[in-house]
Biopython code that builds the backbone (N, CA, C, O; Angstrom):
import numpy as np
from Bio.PDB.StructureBuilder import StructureBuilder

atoms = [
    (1, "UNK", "N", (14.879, 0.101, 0.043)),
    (1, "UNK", "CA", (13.563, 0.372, 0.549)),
    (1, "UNK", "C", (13.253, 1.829, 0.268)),
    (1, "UNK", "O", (14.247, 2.520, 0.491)),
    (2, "UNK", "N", (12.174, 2.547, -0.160)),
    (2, "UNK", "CA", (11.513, 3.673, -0.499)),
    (2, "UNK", "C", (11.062, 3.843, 0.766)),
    (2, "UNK", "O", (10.538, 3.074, 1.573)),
    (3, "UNK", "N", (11.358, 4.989, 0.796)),
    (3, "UNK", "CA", (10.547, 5.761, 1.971)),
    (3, "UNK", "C", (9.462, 7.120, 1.096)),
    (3, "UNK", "O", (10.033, 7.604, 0.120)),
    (4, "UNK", "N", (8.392, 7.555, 1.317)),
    (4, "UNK", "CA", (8.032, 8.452, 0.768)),
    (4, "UNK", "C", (7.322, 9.135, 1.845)),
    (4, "UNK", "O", (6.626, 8.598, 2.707)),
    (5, "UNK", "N", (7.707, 11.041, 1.627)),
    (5, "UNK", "CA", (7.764, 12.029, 2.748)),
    (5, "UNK", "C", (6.226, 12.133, 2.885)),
    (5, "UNK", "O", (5.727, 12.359, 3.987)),
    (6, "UNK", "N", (5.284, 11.930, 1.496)),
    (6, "UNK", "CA", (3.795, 11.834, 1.327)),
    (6, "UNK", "C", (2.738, 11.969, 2.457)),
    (6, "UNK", "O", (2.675, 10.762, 2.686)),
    (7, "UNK", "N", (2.129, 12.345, 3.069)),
    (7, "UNK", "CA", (1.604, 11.648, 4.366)),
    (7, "UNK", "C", (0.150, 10.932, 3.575)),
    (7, "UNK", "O", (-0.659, 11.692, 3.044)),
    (8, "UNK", "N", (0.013, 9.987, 3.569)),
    (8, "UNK", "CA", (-0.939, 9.231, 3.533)),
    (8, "UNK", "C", (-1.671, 8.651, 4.623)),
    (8, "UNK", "O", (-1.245, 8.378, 5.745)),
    (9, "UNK", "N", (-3.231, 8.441, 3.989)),
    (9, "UNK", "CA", (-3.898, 8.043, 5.265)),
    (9, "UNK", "C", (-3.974, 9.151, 6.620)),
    (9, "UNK", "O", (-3.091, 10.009, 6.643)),
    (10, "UNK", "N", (-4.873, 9.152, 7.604)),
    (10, "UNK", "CA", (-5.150, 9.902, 8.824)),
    (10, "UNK", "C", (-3.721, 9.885, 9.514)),
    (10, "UNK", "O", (-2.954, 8.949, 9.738)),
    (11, "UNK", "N", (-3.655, 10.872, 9.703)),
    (11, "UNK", "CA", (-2.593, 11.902, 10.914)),
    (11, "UNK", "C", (-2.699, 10.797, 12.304)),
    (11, "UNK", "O", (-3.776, 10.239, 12.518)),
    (12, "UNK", "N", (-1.652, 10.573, 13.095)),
    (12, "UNK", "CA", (-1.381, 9.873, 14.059)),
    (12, "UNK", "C", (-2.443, 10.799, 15.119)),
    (12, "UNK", "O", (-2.244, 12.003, 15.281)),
    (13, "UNK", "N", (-3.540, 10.100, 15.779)),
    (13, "UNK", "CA", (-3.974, 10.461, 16.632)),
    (13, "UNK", "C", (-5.657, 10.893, 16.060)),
    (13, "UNK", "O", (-6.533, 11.421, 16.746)),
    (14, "UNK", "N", (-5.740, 10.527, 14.774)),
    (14, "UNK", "CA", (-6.848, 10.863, 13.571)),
    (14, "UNK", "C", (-7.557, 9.547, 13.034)),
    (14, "UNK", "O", (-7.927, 9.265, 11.895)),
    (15, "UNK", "N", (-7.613, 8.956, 14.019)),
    (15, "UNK", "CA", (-8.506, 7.676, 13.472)),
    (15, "UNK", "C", (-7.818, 6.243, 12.884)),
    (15, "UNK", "O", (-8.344, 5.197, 12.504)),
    (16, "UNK", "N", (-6.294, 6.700, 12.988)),
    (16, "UNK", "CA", (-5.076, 5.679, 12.863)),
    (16, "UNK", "C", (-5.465, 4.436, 13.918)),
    (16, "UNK", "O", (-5.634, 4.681, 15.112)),
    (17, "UNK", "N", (-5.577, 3.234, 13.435)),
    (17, "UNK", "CA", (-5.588, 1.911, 14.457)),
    (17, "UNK", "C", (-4.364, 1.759, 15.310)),
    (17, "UNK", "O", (-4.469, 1.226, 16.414)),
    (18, "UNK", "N", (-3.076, 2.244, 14.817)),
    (18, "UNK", "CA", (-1.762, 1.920, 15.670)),
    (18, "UNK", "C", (-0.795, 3.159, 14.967)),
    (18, "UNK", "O", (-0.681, 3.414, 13.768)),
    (19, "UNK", "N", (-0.009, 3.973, 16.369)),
    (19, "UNK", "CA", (0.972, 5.052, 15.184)),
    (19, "UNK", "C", (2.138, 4.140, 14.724)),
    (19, "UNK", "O", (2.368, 3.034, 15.213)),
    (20, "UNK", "N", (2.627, 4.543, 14.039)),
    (20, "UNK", "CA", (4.015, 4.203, 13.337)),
    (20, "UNK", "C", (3.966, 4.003, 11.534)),
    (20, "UNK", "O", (3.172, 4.009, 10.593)),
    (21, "UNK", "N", (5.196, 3.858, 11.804)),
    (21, "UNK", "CA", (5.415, 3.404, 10.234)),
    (21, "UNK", "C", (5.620, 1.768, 9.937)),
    (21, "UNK", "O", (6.389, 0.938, 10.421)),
    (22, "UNK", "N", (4.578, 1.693, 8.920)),
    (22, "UNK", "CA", (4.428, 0.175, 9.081)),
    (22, "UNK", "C", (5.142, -0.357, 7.555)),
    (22, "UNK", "O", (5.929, 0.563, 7.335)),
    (23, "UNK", "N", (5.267, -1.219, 6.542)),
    (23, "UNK", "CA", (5.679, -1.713, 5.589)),
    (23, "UNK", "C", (5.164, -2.368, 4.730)),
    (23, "UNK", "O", (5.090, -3.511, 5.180)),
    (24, "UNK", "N", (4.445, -2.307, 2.993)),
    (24, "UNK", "CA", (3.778, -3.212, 2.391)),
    (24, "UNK", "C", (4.740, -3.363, 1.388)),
    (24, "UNK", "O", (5.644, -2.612, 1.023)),
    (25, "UNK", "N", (4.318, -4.676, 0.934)),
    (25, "UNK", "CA", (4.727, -5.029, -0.418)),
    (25, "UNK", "C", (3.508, -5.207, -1.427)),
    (25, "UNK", "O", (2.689, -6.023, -1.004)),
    (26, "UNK", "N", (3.256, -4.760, -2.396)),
    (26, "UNK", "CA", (2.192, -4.822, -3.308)),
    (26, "UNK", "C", (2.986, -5.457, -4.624)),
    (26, "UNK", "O", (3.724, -4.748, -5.309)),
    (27, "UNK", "N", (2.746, -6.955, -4.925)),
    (27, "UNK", "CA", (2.728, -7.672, -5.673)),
    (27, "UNK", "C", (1.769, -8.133, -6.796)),
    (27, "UNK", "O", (0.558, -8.353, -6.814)),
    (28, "UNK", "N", (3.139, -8.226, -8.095)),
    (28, "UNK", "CA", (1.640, -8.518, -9.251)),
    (28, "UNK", "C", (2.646, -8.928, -10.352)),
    (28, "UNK", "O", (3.813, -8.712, -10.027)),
    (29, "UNK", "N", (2.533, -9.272, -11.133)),
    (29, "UNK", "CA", (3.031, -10.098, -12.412)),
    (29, "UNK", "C", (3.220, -9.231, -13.400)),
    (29, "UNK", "O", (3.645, -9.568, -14.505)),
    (30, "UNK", "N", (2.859, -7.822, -13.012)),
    (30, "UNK", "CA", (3.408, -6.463, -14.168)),
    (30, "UNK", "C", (4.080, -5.129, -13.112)),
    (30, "UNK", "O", (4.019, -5.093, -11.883)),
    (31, "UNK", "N", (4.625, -4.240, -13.909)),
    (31, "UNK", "CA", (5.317, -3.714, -12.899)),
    (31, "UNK", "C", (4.427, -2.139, -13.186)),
    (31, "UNK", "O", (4.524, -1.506, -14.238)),
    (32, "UNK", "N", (3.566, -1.712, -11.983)),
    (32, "UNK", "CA", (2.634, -0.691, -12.105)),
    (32, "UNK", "C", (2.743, 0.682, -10.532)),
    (32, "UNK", "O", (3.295, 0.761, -9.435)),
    (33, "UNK", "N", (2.055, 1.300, -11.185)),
    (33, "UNK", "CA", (2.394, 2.271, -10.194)),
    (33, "UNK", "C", (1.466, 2.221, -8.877)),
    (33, "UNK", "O", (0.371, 2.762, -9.029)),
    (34, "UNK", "N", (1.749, 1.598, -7.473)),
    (34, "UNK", "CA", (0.784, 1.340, -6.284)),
    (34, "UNK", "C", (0.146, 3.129, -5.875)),
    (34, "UNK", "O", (0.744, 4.172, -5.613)),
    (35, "UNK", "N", (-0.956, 2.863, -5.964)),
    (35, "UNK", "CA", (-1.378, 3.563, -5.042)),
    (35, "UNK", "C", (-1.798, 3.279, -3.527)),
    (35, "UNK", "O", (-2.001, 2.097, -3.251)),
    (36, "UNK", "N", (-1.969, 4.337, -2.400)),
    (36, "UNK", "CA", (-2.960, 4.025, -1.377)),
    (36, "UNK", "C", (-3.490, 5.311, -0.890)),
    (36, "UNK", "O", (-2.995, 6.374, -0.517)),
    (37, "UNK", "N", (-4.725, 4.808, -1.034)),
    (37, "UNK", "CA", (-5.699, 6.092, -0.173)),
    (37, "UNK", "C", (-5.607, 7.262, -1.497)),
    (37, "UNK", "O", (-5.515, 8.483, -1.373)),
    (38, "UNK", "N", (-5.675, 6.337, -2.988)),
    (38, "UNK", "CA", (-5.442, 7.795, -4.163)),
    (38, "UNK", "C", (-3.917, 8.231, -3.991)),
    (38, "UNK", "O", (-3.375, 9.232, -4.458)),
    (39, "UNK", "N", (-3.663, 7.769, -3.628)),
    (39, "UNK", "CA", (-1.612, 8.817, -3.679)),
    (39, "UNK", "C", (-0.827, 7.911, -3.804)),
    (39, "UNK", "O", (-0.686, 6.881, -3.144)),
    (40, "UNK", "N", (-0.072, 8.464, -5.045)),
    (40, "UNK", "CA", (1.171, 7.824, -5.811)),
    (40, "UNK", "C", (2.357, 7.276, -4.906)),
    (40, "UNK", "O", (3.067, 8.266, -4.728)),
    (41, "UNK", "N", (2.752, 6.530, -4.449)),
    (41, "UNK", "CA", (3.653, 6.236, -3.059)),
    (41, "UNK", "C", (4.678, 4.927, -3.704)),
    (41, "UNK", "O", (5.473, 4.563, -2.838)),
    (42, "UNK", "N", (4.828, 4.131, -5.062)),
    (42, "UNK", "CA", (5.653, 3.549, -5.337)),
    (42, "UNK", "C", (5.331, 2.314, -6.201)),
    (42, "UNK", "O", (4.203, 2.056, -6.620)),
    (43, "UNK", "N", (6.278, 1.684, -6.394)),
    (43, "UNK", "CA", (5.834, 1.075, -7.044)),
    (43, "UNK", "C", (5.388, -0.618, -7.178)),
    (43, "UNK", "O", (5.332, -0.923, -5.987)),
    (44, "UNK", "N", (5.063, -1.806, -7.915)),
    (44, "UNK", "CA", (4.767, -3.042, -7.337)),
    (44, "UNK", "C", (6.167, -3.421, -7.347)),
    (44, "UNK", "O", (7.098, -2.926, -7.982)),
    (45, "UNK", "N", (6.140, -4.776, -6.198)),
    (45, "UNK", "CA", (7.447, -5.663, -6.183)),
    (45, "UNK", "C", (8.728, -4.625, -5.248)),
    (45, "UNK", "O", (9.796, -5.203, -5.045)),
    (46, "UNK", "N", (8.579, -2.998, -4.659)),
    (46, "UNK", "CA", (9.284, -2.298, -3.995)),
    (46, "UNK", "C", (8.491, -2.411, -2.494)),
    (46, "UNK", "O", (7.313, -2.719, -2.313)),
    (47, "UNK", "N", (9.529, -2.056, -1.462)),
    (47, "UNK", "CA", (8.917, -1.822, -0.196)),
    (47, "UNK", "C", (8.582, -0.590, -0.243)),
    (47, "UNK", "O", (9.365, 0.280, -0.625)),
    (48, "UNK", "N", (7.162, -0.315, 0.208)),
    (48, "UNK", "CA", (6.539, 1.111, 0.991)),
    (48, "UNK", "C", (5.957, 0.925, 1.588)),
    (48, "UNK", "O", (5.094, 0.061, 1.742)),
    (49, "UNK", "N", (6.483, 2.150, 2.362)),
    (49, "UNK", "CA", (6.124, 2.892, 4.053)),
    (49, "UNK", "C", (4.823, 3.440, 3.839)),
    (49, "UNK", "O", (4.465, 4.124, 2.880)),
    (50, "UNK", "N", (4.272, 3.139, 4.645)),
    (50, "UNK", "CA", (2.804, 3.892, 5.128)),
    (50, "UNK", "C", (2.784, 3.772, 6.428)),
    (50, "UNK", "O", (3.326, 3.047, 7.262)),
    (51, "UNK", "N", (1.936, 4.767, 6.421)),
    (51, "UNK", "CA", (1.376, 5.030, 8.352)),
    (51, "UNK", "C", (0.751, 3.460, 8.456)),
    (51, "UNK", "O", (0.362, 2.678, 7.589)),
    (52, "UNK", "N", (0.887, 3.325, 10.711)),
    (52, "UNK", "CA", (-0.667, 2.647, 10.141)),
    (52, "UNK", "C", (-1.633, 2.640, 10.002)),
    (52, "UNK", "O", (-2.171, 3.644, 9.535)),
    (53, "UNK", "N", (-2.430, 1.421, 10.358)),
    (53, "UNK", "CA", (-3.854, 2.121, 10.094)),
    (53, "UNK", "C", (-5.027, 1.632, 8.800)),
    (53, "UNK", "O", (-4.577, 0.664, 8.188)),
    (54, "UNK", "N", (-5.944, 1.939, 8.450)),
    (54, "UNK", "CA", (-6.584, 1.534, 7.334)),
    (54, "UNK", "C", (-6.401, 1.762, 6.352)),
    (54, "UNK", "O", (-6.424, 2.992, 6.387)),
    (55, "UNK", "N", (-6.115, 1.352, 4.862)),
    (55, "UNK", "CA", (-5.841, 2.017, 3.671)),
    (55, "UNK", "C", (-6.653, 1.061, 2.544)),
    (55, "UNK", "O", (-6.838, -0.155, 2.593)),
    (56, "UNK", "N", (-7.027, 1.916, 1.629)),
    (56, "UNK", "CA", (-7.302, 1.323, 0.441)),
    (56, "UNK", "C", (-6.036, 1.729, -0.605)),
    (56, "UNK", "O", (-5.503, 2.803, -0.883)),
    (57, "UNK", "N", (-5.704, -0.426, -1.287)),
    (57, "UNK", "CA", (-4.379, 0.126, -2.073)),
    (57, "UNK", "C", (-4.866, -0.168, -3.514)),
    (57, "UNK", "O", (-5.739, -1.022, -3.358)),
    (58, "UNK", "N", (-4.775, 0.045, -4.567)),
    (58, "UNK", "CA", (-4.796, -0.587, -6.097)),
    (58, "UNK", "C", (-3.234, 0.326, -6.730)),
    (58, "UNK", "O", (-2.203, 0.917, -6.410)),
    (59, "UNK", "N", (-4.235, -0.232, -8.020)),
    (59, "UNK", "CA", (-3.047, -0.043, -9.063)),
    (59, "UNK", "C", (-3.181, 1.255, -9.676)),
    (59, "UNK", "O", (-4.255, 1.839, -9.530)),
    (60, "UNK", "N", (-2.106, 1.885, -10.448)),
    (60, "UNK", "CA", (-2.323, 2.846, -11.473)),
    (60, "UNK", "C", (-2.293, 2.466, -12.890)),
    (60, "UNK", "O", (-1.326, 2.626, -13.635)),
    (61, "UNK", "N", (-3.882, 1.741, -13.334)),
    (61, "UNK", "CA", (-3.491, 1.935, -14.802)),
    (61, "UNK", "C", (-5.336, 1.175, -14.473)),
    (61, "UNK", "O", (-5.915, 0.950, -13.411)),
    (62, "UNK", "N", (-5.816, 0.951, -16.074)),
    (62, "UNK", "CA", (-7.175, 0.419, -16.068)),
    (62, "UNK", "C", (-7.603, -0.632, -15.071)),
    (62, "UNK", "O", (-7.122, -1.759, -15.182)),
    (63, "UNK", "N", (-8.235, -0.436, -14.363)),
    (63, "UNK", "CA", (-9.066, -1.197, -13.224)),
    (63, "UNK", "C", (-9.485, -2.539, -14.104)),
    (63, "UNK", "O", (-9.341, -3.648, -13.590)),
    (64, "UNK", "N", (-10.010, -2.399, -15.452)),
    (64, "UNK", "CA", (-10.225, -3.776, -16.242)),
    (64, "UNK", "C", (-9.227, -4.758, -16.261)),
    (64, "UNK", "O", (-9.528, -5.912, -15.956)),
    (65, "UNK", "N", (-7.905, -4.418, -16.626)),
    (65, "UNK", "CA", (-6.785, -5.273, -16.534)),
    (65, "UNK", "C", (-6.445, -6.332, -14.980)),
    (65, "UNK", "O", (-5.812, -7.379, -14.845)),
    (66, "UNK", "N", (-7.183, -5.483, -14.020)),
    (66, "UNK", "CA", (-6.845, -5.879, -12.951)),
    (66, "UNK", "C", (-7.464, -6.764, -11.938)),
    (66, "UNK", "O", (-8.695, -6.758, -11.910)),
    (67, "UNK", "N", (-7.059, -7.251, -11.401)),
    (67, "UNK", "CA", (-8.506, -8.240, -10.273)),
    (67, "UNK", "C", (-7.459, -8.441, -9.022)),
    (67, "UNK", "O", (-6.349, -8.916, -9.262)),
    (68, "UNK", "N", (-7.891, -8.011, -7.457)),
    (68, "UNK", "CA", (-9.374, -7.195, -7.788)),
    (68, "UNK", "C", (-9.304, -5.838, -7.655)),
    (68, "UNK", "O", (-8.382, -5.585, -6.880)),
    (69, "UNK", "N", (-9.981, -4.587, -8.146)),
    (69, "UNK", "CA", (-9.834, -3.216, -8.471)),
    (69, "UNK", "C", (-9.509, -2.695, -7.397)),
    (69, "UNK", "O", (-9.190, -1.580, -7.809)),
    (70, "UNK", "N", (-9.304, -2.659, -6.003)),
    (70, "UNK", "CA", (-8.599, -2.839, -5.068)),
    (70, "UNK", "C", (-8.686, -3.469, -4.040)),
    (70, "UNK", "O", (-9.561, -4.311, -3.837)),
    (71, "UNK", "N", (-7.566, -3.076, -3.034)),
    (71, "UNK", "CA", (-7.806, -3.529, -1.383)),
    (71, "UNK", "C", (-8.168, -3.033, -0.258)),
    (71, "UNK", "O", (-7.387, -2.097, -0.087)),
    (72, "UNK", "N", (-8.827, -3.078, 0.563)),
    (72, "UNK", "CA", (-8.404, -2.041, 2.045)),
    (72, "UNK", "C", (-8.151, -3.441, 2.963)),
    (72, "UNK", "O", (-8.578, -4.568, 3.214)),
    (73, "UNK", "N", (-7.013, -2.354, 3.280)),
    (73, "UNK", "CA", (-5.926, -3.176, 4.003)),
    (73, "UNK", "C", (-5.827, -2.346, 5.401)),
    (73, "UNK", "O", (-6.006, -1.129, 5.459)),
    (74, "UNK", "N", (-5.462, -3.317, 6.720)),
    (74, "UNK", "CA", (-5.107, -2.516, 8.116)),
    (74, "UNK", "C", (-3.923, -3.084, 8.455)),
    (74, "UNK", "O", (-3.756, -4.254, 8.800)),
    (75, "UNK", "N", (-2.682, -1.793, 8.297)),
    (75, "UNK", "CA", (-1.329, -2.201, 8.538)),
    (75, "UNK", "C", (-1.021, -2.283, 9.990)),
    (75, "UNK", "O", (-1.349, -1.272, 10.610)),
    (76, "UNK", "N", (-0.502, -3.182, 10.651)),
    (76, "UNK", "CA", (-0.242, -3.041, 11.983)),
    (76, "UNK", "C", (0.297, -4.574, 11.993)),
    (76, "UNK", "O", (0.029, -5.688, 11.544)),
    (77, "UNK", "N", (1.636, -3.593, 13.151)),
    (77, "UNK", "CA", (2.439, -5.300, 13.614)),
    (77, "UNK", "C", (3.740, -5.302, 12.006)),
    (77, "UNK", "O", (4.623, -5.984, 12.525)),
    (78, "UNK", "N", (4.100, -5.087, 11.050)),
    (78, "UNK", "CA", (5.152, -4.962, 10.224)),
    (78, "UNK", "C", (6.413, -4.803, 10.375)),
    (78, "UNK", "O", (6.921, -4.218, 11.331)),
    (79, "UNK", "N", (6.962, -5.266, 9.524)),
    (79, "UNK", "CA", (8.753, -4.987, 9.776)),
    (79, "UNK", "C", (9.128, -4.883, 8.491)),
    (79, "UNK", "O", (8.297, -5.278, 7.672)),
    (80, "UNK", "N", (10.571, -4.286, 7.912)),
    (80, "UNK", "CA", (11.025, -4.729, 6.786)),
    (80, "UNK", "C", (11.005, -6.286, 6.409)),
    (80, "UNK", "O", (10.730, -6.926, 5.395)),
    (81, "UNK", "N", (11.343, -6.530, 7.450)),
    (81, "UNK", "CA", (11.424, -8.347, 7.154)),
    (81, "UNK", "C", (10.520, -9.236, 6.789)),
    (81, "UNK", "O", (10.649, -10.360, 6.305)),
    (82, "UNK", "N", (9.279, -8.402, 7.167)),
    (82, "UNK", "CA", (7.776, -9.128, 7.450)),
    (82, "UNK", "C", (6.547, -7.766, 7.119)),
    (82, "UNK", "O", (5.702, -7.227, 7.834)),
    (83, "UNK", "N", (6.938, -7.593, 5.781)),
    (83, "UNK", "CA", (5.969, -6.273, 5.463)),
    (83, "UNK", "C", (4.278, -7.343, 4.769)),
    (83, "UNK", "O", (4.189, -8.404, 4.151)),
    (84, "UNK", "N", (3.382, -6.497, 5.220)),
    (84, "UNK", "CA", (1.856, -6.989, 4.476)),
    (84, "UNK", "C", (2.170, -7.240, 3.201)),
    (84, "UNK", "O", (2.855, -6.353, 2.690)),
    (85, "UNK", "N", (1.939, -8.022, 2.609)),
    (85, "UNK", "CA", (1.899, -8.620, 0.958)),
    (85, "UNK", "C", (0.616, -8.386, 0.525)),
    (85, "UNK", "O", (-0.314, -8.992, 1.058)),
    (86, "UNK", "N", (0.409, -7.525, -0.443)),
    (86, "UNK", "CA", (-1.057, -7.737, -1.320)),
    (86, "UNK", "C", (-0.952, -8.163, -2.428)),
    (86, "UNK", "O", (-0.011, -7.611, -2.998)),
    (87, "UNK", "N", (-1.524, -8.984, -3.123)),
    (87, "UNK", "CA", (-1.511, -9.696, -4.367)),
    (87, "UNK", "C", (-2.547, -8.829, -5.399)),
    (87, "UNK", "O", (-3.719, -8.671, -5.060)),
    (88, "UNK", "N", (-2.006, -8.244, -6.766)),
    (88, "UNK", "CA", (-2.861, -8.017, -7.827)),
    (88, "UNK", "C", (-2.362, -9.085, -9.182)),
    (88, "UNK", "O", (-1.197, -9.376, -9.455)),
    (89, "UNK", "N", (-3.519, -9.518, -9.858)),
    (89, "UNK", "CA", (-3.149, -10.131, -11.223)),
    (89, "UNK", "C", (-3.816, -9.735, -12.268)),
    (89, "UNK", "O", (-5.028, -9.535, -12.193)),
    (90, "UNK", "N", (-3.235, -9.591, -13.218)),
    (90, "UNK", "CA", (-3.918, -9.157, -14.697)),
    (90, "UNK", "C", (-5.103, -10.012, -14.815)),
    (90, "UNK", "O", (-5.148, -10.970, -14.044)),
    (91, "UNK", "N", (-6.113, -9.837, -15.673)),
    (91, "UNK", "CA", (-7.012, -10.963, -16.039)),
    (91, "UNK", "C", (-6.690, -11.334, -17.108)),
    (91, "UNK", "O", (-7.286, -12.269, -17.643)),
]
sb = StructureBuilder()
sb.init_structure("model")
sb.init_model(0)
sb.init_chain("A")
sb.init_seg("    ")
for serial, (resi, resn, name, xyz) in enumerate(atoms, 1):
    if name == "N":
        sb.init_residue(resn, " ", resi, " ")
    sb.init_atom(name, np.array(xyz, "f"), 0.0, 1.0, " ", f" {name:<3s}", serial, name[0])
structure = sb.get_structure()
């Protein structure tokens, strides 16, 4: 599991829906670099940590290749065991 020191997303106490560290998986059929909230934080098919809270996630590479050009997602309630899944696919 990746942890990254990054702070992404609002500061605990800054408009965060729930504090902690919550868990996504960002899934896709190529292996690309995830962003959320614009910041480089890992990669698809790996676990990453984010605050929780609201985030917009996509990919790093042409938005054309991709569907759909991103997500906003609200992490809350996660575990390693049971991290948010987002789905991207090539077109």
């Amino acid at each position: 599991m990746k942890s990254f020191p990054v702070a992404v997303g609002p500061s605990p106490g800054e408009g965060s829906a729930v504090a902690g560290t919550q868990y996504l998986l960002v899934a896709c059929n190529v292996t690309r670099v995830v962003t959320v909230d614009g910041r480089n934080v890992g990669r698809t098919d790996e676990m990453i940590e984010v605050p929780a809270g609201e985030h917009t996630v996509s990919l790093l590479a042409p938005p054309e290749n991709f569907r759909p050009r991103e997500r906003r997602i609200t992490l809350a309630g996660t575990s390693p065991e049971k991290p948010l899944v987002v789905r991207f696919e090539t077109r």
